[in-house]
C-alpha positions as CSV (number, residue, x, y, z in Angstrom):
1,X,29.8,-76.0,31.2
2,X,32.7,-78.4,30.8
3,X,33.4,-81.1,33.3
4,X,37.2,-80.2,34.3
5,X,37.9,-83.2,36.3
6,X,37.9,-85.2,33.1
7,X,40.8,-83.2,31.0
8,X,44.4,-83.6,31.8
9,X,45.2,-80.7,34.4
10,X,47.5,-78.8,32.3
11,X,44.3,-78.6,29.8
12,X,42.3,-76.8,32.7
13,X,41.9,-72.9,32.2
14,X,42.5,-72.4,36.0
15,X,41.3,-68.7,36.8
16,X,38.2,-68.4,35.3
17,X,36.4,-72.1,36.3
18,X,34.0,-72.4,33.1
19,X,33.8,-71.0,29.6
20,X,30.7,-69.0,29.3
21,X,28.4,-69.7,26.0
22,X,28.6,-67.1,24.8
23,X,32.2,-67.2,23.4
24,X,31.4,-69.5,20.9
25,X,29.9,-66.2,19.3
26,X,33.2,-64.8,18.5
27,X,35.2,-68.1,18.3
28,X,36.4,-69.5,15.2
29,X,39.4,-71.6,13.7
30,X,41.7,-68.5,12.7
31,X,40.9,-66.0,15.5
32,X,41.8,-68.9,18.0
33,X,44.4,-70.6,16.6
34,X,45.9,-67.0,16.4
35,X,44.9,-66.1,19.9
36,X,47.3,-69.0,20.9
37,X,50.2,-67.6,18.4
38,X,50.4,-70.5,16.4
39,X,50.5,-70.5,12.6
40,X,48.9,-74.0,12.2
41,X,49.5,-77.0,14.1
42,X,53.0,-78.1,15.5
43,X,56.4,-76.4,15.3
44,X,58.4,-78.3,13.7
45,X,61.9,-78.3,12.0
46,X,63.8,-79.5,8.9
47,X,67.5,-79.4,9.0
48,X,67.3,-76.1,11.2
49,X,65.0,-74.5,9.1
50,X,61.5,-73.5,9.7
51,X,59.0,-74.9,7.6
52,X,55.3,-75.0,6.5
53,X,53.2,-77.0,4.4
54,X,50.2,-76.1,2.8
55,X,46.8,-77.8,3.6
56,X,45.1,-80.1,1.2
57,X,44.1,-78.1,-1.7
58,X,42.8,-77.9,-4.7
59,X,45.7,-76.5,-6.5
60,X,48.2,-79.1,-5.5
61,X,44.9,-81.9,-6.5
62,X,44.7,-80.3,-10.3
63,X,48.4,-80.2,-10.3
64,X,49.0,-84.2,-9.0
65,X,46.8,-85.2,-11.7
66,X,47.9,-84.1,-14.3
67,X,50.0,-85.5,-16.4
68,X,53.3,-83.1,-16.3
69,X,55.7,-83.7,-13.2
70,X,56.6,-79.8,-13.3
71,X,57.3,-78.3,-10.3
72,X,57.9,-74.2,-9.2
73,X,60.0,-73.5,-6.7
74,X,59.3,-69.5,-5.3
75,X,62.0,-67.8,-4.3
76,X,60.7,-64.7,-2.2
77,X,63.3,-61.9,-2.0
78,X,61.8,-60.5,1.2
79,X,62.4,-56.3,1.8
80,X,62.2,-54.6,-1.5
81,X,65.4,-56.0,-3.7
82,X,67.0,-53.0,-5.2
83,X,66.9,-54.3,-9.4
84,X,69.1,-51.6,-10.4
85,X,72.3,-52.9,-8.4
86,X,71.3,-56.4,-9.1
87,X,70.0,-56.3,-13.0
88,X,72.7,-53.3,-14.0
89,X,72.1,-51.5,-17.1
90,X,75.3,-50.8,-18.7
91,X,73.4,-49.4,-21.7
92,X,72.8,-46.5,-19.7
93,X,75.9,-46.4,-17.3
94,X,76.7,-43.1,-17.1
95,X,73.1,-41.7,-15.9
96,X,73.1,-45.2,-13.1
97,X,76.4,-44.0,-11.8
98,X,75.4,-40.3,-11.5
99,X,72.2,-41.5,-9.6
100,X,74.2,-43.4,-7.8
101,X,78.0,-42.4,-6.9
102,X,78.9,-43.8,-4.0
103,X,77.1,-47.7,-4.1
104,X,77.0,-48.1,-8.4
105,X,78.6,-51.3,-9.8
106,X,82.2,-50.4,-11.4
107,X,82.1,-51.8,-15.2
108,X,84.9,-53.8,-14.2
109,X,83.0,-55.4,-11.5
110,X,80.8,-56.8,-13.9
111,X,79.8,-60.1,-14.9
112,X,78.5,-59.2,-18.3
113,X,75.0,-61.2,-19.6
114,X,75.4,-59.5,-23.0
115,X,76.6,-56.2,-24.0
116,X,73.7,-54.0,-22.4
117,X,73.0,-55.9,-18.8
118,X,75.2,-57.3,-16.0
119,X,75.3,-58.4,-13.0
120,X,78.0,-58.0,-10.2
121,X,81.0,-60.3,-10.4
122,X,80.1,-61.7,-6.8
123,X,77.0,-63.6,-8.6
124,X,79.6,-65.4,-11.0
125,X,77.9,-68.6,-10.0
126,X,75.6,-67.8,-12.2
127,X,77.7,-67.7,-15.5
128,X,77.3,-71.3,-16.3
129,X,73.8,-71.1,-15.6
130,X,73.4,-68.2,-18.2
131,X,75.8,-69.7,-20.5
132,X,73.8,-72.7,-20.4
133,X,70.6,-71.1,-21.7
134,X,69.2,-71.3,-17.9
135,X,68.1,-68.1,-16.9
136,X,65.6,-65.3,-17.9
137,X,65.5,-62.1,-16.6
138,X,62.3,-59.9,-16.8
139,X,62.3,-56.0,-16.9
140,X,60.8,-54.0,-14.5
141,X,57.9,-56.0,-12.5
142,X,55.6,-54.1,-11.3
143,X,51.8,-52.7,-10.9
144,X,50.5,-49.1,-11.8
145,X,50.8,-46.6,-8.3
146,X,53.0,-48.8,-6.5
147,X,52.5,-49.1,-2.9
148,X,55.5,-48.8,-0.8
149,X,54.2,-50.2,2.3
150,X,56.2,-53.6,3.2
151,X,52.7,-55.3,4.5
152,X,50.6,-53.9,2.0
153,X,52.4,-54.2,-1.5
154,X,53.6,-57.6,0.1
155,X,49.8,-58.2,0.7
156,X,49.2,-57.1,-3.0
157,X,52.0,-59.1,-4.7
158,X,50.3,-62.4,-3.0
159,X,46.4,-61.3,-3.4
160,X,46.7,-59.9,-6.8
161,X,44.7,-57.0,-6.0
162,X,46.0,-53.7,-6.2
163,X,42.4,-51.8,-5.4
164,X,40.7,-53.6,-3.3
165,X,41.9,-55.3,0.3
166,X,41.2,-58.2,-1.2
167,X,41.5,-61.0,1.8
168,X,42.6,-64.4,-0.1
169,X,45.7,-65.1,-2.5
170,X,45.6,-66.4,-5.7
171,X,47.5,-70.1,-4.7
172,X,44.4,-70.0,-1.8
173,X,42.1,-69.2,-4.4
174,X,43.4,-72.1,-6.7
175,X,43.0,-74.0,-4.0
176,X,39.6,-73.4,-3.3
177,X,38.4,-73.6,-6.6
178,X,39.7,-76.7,-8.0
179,X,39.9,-78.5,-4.6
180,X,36.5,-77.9,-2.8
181,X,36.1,-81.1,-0.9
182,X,39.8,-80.7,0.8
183,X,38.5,-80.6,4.6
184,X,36.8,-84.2,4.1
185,X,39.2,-85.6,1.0
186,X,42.7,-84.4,1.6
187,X,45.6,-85.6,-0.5
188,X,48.0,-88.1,1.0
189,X,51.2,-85.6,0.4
190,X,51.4,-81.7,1.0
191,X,50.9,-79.8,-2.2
192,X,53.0,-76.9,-1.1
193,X,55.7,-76.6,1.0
194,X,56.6,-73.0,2.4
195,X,60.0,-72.5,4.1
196,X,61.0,-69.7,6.0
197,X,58.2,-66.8,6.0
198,X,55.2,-68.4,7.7
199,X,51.3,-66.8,6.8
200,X,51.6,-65.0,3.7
201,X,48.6,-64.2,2.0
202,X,49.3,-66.4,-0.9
203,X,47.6,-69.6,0.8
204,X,44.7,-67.5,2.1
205,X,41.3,-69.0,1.1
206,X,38.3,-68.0,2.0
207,X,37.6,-70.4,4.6
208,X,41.4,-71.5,6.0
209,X,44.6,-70.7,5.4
210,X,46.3,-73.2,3.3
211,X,50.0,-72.7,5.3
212,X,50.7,-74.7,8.4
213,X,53.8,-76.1,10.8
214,X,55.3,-79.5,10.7
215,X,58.5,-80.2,13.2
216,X,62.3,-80.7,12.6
217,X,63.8,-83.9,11.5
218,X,64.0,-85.8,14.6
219,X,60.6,-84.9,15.7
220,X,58.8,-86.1,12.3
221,X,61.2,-89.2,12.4
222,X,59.8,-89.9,16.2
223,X,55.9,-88.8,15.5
224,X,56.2,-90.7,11.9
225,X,57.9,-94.2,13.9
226,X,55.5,-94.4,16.5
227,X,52.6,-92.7,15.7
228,X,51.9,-90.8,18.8
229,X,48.5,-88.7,17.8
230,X,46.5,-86.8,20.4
231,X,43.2,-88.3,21.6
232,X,40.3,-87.4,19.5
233,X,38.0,-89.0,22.0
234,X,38.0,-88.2,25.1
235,X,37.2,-84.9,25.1
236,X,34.3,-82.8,27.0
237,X,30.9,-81.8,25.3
238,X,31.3,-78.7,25.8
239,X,32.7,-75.2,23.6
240,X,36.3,-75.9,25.5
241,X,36.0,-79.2,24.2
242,X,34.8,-78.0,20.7
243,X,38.4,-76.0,20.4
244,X,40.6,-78.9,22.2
245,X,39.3,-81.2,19.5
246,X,39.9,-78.9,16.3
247,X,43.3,-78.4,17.7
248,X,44.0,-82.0,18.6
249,X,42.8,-82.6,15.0
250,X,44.2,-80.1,13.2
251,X,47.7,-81.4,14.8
252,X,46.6,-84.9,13.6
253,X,46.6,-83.9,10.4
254,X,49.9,-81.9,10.8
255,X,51.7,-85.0,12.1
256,X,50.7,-87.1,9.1
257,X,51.9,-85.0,6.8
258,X,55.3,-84.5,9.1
259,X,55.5,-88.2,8.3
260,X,55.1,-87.8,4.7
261,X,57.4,-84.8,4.7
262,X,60.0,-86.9,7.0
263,X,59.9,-90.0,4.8
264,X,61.0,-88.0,1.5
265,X,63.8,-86.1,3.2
266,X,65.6,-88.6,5.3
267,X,65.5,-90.8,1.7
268,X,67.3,-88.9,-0.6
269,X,71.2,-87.2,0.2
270,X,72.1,-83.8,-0.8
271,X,74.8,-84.7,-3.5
272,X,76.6,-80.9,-3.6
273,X,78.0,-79.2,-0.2
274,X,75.6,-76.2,-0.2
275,X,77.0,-72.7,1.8
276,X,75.6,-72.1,5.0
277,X,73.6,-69.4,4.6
278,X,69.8,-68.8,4.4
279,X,68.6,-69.5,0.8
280,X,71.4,-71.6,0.8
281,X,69.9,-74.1,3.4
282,X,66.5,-74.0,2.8
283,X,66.7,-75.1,-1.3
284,X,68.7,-77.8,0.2
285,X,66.0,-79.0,1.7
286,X,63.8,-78.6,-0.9
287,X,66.6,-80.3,-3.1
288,X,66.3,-83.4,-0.5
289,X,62.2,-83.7,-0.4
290,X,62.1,-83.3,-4.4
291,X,64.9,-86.2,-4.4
292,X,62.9,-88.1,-2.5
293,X,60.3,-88.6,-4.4
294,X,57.9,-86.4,-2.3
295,X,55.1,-85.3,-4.8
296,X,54.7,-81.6,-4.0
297,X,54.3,-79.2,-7.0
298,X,55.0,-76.0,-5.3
299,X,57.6,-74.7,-2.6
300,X,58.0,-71.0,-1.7
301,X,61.3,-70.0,-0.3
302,X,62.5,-67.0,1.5
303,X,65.4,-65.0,1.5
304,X,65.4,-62.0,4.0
305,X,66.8,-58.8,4.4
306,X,66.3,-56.5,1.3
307,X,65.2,-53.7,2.9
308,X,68.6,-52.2,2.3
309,X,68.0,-48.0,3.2
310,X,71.8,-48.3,5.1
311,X,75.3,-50.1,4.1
312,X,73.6,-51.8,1.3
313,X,76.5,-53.0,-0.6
314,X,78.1,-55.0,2.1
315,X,74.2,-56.1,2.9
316,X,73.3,-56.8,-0.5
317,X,76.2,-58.4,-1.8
318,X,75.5,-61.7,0.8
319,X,72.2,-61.4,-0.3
320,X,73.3,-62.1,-3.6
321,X,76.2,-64.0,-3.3
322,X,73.9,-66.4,-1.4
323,X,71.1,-66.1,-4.0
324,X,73.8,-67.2,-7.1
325,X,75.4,-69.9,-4.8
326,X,72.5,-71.7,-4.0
327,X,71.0,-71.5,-7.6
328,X,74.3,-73.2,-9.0
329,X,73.8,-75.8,-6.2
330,X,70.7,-76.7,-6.1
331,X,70.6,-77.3,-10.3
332,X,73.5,-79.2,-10.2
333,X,72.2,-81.0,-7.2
334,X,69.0,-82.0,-9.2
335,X,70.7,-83.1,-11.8
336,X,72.4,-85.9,-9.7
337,X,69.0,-87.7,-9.9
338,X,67.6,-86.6,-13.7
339,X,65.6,-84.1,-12.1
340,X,66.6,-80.8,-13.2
341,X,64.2,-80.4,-16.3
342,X,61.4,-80.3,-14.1
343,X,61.9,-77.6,-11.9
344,X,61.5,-73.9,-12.7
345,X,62.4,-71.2,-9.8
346,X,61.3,-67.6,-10.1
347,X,61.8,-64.9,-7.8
348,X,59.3,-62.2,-6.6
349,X,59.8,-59.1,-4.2
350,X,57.3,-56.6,-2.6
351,X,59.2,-53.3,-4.4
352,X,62.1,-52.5,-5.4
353,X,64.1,-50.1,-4.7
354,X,64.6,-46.0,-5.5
355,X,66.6,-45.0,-8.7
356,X,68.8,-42.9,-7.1
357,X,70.9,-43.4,-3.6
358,X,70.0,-42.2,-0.1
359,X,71.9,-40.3,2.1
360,X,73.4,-43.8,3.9
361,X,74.4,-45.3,1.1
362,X,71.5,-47.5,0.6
363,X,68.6,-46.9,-1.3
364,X,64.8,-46.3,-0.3
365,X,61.3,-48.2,-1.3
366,X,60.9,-48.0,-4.7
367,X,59.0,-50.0,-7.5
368,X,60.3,-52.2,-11.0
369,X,62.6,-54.8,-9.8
370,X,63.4,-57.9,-12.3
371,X,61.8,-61.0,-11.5
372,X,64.4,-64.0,-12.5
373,X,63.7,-67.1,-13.5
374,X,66.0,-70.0,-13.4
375,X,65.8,-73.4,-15.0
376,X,66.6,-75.6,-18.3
377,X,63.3,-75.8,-19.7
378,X,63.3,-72.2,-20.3
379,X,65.3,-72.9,-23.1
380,X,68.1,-70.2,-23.6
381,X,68.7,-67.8,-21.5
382,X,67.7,-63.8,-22.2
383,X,66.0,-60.9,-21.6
384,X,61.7,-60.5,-21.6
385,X,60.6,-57.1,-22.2
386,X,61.8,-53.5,-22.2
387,X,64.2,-52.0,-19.5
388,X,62.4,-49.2,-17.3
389,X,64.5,-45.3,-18.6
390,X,66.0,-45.1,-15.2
391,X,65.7,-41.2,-15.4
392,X,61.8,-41.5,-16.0
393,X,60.3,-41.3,-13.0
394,X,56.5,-41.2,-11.7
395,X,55.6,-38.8,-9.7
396,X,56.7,-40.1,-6.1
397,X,60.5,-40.6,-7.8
398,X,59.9,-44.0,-8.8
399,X,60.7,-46.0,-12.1
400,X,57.8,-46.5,-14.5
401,X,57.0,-50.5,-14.4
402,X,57.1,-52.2,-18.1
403,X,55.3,-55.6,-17.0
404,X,52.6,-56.2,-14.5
405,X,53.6,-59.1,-12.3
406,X,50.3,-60.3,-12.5
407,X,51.7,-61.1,-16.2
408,X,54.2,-63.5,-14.6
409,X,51.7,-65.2,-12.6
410,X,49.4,-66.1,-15.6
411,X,52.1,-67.2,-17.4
412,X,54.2,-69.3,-15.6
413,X,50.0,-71.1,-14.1
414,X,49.7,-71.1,-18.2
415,X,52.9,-72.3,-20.0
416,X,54.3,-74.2,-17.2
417,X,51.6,-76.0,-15.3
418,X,49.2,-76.2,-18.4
419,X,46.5,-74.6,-16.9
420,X,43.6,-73.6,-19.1
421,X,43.9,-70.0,-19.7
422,X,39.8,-69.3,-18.7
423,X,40.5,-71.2,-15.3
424,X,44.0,-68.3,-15.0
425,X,41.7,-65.4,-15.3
426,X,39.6,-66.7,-12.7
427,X,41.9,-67.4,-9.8
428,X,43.3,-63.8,-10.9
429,X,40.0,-62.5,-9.9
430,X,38.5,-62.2,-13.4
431,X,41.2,-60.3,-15.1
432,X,43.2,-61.2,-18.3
433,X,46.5,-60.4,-18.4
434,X,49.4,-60.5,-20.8
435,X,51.0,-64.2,-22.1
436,X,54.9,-63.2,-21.8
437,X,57.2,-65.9,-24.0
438,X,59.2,-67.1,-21.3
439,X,60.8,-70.2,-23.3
440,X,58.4,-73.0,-22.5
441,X,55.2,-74.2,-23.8
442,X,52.4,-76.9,-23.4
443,X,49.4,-77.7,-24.7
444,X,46.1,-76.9,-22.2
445,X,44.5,-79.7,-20.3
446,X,41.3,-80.7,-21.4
447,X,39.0,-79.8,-17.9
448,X,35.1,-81.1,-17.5
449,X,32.2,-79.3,-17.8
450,X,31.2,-78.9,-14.3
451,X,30.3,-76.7,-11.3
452,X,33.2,-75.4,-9.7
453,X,33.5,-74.1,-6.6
454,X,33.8,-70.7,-7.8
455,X,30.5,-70.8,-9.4
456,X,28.7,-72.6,-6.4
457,X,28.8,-69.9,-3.3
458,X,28.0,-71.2,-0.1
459,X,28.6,-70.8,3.2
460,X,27.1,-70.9,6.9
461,X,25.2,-68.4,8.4
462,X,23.8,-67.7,11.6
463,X,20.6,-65.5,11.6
464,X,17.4,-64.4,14.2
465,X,19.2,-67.3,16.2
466,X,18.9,-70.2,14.0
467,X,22.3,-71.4,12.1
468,X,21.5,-71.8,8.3
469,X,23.8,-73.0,5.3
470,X,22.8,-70.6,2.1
471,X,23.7,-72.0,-1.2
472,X,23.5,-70.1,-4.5
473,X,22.9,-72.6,-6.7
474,X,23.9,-71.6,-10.7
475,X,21.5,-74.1,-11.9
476,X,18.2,-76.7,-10.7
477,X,20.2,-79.8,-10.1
478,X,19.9,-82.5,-7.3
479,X,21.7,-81.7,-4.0
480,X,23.1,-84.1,-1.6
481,X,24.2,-82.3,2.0
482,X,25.2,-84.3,5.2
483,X,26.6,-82.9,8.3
484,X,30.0,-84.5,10.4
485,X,31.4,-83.7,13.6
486,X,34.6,-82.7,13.3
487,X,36.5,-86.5,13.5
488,X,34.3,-87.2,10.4
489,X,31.4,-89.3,11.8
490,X,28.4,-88.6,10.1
491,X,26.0,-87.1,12.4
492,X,22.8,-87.1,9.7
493,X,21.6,-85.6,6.2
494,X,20.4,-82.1,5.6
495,X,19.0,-82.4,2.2
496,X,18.6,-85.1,-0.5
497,X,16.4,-83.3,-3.3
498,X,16.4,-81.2,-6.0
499,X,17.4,-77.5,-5.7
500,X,16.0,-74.8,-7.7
501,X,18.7,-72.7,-9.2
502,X,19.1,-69.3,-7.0
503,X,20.1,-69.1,-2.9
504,X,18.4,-71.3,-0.9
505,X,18.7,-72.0,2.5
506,X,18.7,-74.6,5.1
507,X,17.9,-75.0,8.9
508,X,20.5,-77.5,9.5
509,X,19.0,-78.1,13.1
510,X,15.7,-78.4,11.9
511,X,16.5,-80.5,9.1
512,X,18.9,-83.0,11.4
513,X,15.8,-83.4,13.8
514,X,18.7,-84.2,16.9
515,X,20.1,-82.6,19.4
516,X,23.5,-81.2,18.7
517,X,26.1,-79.2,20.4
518,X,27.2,-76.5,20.4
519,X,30.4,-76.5,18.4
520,X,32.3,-76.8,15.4
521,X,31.3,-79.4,12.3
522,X,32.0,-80.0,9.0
523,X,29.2,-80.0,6.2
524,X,29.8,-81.9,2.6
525,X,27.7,-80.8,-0.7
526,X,27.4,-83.5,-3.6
527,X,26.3,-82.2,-6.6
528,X,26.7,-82.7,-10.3
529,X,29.2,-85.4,-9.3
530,X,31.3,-82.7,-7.3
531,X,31.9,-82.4,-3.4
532,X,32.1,-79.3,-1.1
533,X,32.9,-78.9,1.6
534,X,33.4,-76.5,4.3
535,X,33.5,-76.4,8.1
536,X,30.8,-74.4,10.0
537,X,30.1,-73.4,13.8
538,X,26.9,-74.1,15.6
539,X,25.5,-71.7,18.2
């Protein structure tokens, strides 16, 4: 039972007088932080815009050491963009403009790529950018049986995993895999940075999600000047205190990356005058943090409002007007400081859109959109694989996808970031999938011969009232494992010996041999010259 006169009275849960013990049970990090409606720690702002940061991870760790400074910039095109109006196939104009009579392109309206595609005139900020040899376009992205669910195929695009409900995404699994030791060695900058949407499956590990808030401009300027942190101290032994103190912490954490965030922005100066719209905004912002020097490797951006089933040319045409503008701007922006060459933007979205109009003059959920990629290193701009027959349909009236967008993903981790191609098919849950030429090549990485995280399970259980952590160890090797509270003191060792390869498990009370509480901790695996770690709940 917690002691109430020592917590600040706005912290006492007046009502109820004590938490029983029995809702540590069904309390964890996610289900409470959730409980409270927050997405992470903080709510903070950047130039008006919401933002997110990823936690430390082991994606953003590969990508810091390696020797490329390339960075991706994902440019989520949120509702279901409709590829037909946006990629328009003039090779085939007759049968678009019969499907669609009242929103089609004119010819005349057309900003023509070459003599088969173009795009409408409103997105003429992007003719120097194709004329430049910046821009790819690929045909009809897609997965077999499309899903036409917002949540779901949103869910699937992020996960990678059309089947199953697969619960993580493949930047959380990254993360998890090459960064195992992130709870007690995080990096000193944010290795994503995710504006706009907040808690997309694409940063969910197994054990956190990677995405949290960080506060606007002045706020990060006043936290990062004087430092103000919440007590990590002074807290009661007790379950209430247990959650107080992840909060506090987790907030901690928030604020020192606010600071790193803040010190990046406020040091570099937008050098174009972007519109003031959405997109528009937020990859100035991204423009300023890159400027600055701030070290991220990936940002995800997010441009609502596809979901056009009424008025969608009026809808659609800011959509993309906004989407063209802010391309042209934030490349020429870039390339105030040298920087352009390192940045490659891509665009995904859930669906597309039906090949034939509705009855509102917009368009219903479909599947095959384009995904575009922008950028000099793609070196000339063009077309990547084969045009979906736009009066080939499945059997739900949908065009036929010619590239998987799991494609995409492997190649753009490959080509771009210089992953090795073995350590692709993993994070894309074991499956190999199709190298597309999208312009730029590297040579792989050479990576150690190690146990990853992916290969070493473990996890806490609780089982017949005793809290265990089970280890499936690939092979007989020496194991180091030492418990910490959750403000990193060491609270004792849980095993120093060798470990027969197979699960094994551990009594972590009995093995500590101290009285602990109740609570949450964090416990750190060495092995093989490799940390894990992972935080766990006593009961």
């Amino acid at each position: 039972m917690c002691d109430h006169k020592h917590l600040p009275k706005k912290e006492v849960d007046s009502g109820k007088g004590h938490i029983h013990d029995q809702e540590h049970h069904m309390w964890n990090r996610r289900s409470f932080i959730q409980a409270l409606g927050l997405a992470g720690a903080g709510s903070m702002m950047l130039a008006n815009a919401q933002i997110t940061a990823s936690k430390p991870s082991p994606l953003s760790v590969a990508l810091n050491e390696s020797e490329t400074d390339r960075i991706l910039v994902i440019i989520r095109l949120k509702g279901g963009n409709d590829g037909l109006n946006t990629i328009v196939p003039v090779y085939d104009y007759d049968n678009y403009a019969n499907l669609r009579p009242t929103i089609r392109h004119n010819q005349g309206d057309l900003m023509m790529l070459n003599a088969d595609f173009g795009v409408p005139d409103y997105m003429n900020s992007l003719e120097s950018i194709w004329g430049e040899g910046q821009m790819k376009v690929i045909h009809g992205v897609g997965y077999p049986q499309q899903n036409l669910s917002h949540f779901r195929s949103s869910d699937i695009w992020a996960s990678t995993d059309d089947i199953n409900n697969e619960q993580t995404g493949w930047w959380g699994r990254y993360f998890e895999d090459l960064y195992p030791d992130y709870i007690v060695n995080p990096p000193e900058v944010p290795p994503a940075i995710q504006i706009g949407s907040v808690g997309n499956l694409i940063f969910e590990g197994s054990d956190s999600n990677y995405a949290f808030s960080v506060a606007n401009p002045e706020q990060l300027a006043l936290v990062a000047e004087s430092g103000t942190l919440h007590d990590v101290l002074d807290v009661p032994d007790c379950v209430y205190g247990d959650k107080l103190l992840f909060l506090r912490s987790t907030a901690n954490t928030t604020f020192t990356y606010a600071g790193v965030i803040n010190d990046a922005y406020t040091s570099a100066v937008n050098s174009v005058e972007y519109d003031d719209a959405e997109l528009s905004n937020q990859l100035a912002i991204c423009a300023r943090m890159i400027k600055g020097g701030l070290g991220t490797k990936v940002y995800m951006v997010t441009l609502n409002g596809f979901d056009t089933h009424a008025e969608q040319p009026e809808v659609h045409q800011a959509l993309l007007t906004d989407l063209a503008n802010s391309i042209r701007n934030f490349y020429t922006d870039l390339e105030d400081m040298g920087m352009q060459n390192e940045v490659l933007c891509m665009t995904i979205s859930e669906f597309g859109r039906r090949p034939y109009e509705n009855g509102s003059t917009g368009t219903d959920h479909g599947a095959a959109s384009p995904v575009m990629l922008f950028g000099p290193e793609l070196n000339g701009s063009g077309f990547v694989g084969d045009h979906p027959n736009i009066t080939q349909w499945d059997m739900n009236d949908n065009l036929i996808p010619s590239a998987d967008f799991r494609d995409v993903y492997s190649s753009v981790l490959t080509s771009w970031f210089c992953l090795d191609p073995s350590v692709v098919s993993n994070i894309l849950l074991d499956q190999q999938y199709e190298q597309l030429d999208l312009g730029f090549t590297c040579s792989t990485l050479d990576t150690p011969d190690m146990i990853s995280s992916s290969r070493l399970k473990h996890g806490g259980v609780y089982r017949d009232g005793i809290d265990y952590i089970e280890i499936d160890m690939p092979i007989t090797a020496h194991m180091g494992i030492k418990l910490f509270d959750i403000i990193g003191r060491e609270v004792g060792t849980i095993a120093n010996e060798l470990v027969f390869a197979g699960r094994q498990s551990f009594d972590i009370r009995s093995r500590i041999n101290a009285r602990l509480s109740l609570g949450q901790y964090v416990y750190r695996i060495s092995t093989g010259g490799q940390f894990y770690s992972k935080s766990i709940l006593l009961h």
